[in-house]
C-alpha positions as CSV (number, residue, x, y, z in Angstrom):
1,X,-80.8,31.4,-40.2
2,X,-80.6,30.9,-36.7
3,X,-77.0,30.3,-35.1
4,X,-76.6,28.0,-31.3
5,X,-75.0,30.7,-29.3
6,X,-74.7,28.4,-26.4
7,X,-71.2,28.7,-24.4
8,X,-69.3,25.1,-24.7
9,X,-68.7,24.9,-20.3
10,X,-65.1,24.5,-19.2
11,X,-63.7,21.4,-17.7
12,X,-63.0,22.2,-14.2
13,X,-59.5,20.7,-14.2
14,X,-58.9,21.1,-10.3
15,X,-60.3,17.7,-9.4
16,X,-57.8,16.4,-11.9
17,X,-54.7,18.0,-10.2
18,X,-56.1,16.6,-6.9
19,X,-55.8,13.4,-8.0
20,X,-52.7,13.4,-9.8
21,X,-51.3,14.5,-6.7
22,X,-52.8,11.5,-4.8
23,X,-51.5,9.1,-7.4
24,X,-48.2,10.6,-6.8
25,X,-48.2,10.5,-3.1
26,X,-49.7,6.4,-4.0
27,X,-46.7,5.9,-5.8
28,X,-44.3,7.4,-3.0
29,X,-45.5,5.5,-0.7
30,X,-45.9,1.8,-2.1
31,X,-43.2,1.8,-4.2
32,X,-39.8,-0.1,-2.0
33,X,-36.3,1.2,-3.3
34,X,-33.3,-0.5,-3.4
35,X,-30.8,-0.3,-1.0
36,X,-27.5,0.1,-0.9
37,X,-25.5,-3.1,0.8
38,X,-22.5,-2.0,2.7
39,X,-19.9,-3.2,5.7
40,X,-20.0,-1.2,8.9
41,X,-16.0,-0.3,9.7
42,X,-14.5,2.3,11.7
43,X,-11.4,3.4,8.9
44,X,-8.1,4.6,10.8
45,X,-7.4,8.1,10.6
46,X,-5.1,9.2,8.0
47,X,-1.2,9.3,8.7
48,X,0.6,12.1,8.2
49,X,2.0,13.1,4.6
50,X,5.7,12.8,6.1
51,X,5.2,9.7,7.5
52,X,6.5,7.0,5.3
53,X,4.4,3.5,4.5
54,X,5.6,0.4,5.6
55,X,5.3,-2.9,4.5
56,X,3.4,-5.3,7.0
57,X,5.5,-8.0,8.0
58,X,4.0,-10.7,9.1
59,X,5.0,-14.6,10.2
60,X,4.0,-17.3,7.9
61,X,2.0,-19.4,10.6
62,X,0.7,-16.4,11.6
63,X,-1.1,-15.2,8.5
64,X,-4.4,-16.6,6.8
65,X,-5.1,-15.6,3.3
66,X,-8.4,-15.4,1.6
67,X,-8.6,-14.7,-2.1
68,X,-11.6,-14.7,-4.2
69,X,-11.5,-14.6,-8.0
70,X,-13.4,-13.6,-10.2
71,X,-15.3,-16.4,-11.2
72,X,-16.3,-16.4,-7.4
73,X,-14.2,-18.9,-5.9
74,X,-12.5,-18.8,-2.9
75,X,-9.1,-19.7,-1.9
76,X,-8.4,-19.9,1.8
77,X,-5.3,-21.0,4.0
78,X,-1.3,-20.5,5.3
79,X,1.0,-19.3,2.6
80,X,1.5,-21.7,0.0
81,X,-1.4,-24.0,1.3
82,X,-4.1,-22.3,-0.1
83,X,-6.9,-24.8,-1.1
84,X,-10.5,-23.9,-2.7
85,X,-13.2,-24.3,-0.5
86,X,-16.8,-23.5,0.0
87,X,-18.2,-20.0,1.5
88,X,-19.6,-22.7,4.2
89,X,-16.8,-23.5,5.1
90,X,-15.0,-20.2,5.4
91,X,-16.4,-19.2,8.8
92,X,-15.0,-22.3,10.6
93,X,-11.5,-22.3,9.3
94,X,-11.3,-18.7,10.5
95,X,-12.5,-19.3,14.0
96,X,-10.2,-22.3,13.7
97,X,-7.3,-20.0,12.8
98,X,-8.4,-17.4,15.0
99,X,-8.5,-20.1,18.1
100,X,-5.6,-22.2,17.5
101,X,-7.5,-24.3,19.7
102,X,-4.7,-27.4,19.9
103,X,-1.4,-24.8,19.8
104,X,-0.5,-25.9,16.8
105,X,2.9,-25.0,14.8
106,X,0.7,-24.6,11.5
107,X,-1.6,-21.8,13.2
108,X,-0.8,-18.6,14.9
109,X,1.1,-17.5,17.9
110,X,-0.3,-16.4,21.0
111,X,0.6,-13.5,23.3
112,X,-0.4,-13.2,26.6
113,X,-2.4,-9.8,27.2
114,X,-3.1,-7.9,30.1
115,X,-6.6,-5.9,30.3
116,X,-7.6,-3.8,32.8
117,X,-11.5,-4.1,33.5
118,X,-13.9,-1.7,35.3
119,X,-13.4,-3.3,38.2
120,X,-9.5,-2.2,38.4
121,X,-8.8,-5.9,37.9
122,X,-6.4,-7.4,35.7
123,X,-7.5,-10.2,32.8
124,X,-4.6,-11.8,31.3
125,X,-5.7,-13.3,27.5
126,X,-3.7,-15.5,25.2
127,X,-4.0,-13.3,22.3
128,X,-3.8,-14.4,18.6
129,X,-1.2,-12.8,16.5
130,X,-3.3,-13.8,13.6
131,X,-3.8,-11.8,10.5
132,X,-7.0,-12.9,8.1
133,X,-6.2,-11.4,4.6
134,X,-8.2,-10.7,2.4
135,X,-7.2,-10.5,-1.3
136,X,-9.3,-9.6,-4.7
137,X,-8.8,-9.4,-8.1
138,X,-9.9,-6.5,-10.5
139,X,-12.7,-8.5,-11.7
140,X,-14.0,-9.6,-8.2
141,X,-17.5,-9.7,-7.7
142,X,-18.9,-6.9,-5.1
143,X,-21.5,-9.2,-4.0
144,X,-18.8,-12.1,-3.7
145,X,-16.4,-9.6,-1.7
146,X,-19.4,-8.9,0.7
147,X,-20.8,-12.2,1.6
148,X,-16.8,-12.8,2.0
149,X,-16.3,-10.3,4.4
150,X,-19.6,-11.5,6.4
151,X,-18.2,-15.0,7.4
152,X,-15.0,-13.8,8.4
153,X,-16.8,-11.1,10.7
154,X,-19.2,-13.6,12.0
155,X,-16.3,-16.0,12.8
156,X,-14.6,-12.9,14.7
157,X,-18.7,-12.3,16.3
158,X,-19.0,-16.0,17.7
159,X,-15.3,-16.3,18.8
160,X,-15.9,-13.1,20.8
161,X,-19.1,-14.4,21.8
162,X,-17.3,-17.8,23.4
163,X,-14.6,-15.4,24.9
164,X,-17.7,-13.5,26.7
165,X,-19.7,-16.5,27.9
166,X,-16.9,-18.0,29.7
167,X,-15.7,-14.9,31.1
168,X,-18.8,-12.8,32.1
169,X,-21.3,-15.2,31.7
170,X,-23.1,-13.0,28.7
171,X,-23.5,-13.3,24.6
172,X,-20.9,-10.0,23.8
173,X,-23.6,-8.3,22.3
174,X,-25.4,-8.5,25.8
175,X,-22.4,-7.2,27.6
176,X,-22.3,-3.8,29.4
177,X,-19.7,-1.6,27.3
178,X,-16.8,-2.0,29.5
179,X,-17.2,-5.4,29.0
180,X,-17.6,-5.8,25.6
181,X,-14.4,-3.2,25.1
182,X,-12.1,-5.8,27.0
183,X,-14.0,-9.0,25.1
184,X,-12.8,-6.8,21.9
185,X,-9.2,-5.8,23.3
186,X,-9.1,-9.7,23.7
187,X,-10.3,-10.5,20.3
188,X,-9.7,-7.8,18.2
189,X,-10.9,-7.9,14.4
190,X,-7.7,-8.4,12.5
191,X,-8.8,-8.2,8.8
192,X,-6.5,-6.8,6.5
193,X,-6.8,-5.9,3.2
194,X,-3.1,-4.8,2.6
195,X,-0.6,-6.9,0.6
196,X,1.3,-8.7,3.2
197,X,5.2,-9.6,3.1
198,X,6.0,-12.8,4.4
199,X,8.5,-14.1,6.7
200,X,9.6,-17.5,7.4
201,X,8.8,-18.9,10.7
């Protein structure tokens, strides 16, 4: 009896690495990734290891405390006269704090500050001695703590950007950088995350 001697042909499996490969590249390319959020901050450098810590002693008036829980909500004011209020409404009482627009007793002192511009010219600022801050708990939302920390920088951003437009004319973020160092000199960001000690006024 006759027997099919006929070869069975191989599969050419080239073409199929080809495409595998292209599906990869496909999926490299239209696939987004998540990313991380984070706060741009320039972190002191570290102290020495002899130096000892200190507490930070700051005035009552002159000291704005923001805590958020963990539920979310956040507590804002002086010492003592913290009240809940809305993540709206965080941006304006810290530019209101930061300003002290009507010198009152309530909100913090100001100093007068001499900066030197480019020019060789002296600017004197009232500067605040205002401290924003900023207290969590262990179970503090990251998301919460974020959001947080963009109000209070973008009531520092559009105090700074007031400070700029009646001085030079120019948004901060439009200022040459000698400019915008003396705008920052003036306003600087004063958002602490230490435990403060308080002391009367």
């Amino acid at each position: 009896m006759a027997t099919d001697k006929r070869k069975v042909q191989e599969i050419n499996a080239g073409s199929m690495a080809d495409i595998a490969f292209l599906l990869l590249i496909f999926f490299l390319v239209a696939t987004t990734m998540n990313t991380d959020t984070g706060l741009v901050r320039m972190l002191p450098p570290m102290p020495p290891e002899d130096q000892k810590q200190e507490d930070i002693k700051v005035k009552e008036r002159n000291l704005f405390l923001v805590l958020i829980s963990g539920s979310g909500n956040i507590m804002a004011g002086n010492p003592g006269k913290q009240e809940i209020i809305d993540l709206r409404q965080l941006k304006e009482k810290a530019k209101e704090f930061i300003l002290n627009p009507m010198d009152s007793e309530d909100l913090p002192e100001k100093t007068d500050k001499e900066i030197e511009l480019a020019d060789g010219s002296k600017w004197v600022y009232p500067e605040s001695q205002g401290v924003i801050s900023l207290q969590t708990t262990r179970d503090t939302n990251y998301q919460s703590y974020i959001m947080v920390q963009n109000e209070l920088t973008r009531a520092f951003n559009e105090v700074r950007d007031d400070v700029a437009m009646r001085k030079f004319g120019a948004k901060f973020s439009e200022l040459p950088e000698e400019q915008r160092n003396a705008v920052s000199k003036a306003v600087p960001q004063k958002i602490s995350e230490a435990e403060p000690r308080n002391i009367k006024k």
